[in-house]
C-alpha positions in Angstrom: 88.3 124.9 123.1 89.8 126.9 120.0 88.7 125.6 116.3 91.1 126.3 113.5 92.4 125.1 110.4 95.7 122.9 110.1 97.7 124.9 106.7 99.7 122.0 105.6 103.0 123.0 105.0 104.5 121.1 101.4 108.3 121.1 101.2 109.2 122.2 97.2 112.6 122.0 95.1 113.7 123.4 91.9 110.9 125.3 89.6 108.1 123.8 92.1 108.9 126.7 94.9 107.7 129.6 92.1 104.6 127.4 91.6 103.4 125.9 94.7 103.3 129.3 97.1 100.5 129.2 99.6 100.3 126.5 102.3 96.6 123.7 101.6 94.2 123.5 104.1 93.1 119.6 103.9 90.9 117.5 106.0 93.1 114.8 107.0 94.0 112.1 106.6 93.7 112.0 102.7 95.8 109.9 100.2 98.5 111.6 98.2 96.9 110.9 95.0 93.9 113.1 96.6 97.2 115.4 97.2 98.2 115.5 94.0 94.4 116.3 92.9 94.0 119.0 95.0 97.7 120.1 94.7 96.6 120.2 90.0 93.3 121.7 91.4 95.2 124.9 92.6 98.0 125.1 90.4 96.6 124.0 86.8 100.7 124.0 85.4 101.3 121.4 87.4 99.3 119.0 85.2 101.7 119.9 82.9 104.7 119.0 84.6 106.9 115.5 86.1 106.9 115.5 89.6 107.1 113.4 92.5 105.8 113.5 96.1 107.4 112.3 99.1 106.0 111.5 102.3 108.6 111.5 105.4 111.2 111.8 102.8 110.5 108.6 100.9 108.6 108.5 97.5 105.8 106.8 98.3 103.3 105.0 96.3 100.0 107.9 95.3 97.5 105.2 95.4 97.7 103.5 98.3 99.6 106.1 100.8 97.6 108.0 103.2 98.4 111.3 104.7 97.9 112.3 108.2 98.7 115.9 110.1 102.1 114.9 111.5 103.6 114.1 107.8 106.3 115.7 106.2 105.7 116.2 102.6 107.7 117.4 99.6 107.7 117.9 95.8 110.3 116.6 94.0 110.9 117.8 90.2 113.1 115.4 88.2 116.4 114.6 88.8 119.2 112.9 86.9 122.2 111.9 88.3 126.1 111.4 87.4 
């Protein structure tokens, strides 16, 4: 039986994709405030900037959601409509 590491892929948009560049290697399952953590952890400038995470393509709640290998997740900078 093979061991290796799941990379978790993370969708990003707009000025995210120069920022967030290599793929995380959590143990799952894990909320997406632990995401969001480990995501500021990384990437210190994203402490600095508005952002929101999506799970399965719906912005989910970061307390309460939890995260497990088969997700889909993005990072979503902010958006204004017209």
């Amino acid at each position: 039986m093979l061991n290796y590491t799941l990379k978790m892929q993370i969708k990003t948009f707009g000025k995210l994709t120069d920022i967030v560049t290599e793929p995380l290697e959590p143990e799952f399952p894990f909320s997406v405030k632990e995401l969001r953590e480990l995501l500021v952890l990384n990437y210190p400038v994203l402490n600095e900037l508005d952002f929101k995470i999506a799970v399965n393509h719906q912005i989910v709640d970061e307390d309460t959601w939890i995260i497990n290998k088969e997700d889909l997740i993005a990072l979503l900078p902010p958006f204004s409509g017209g």
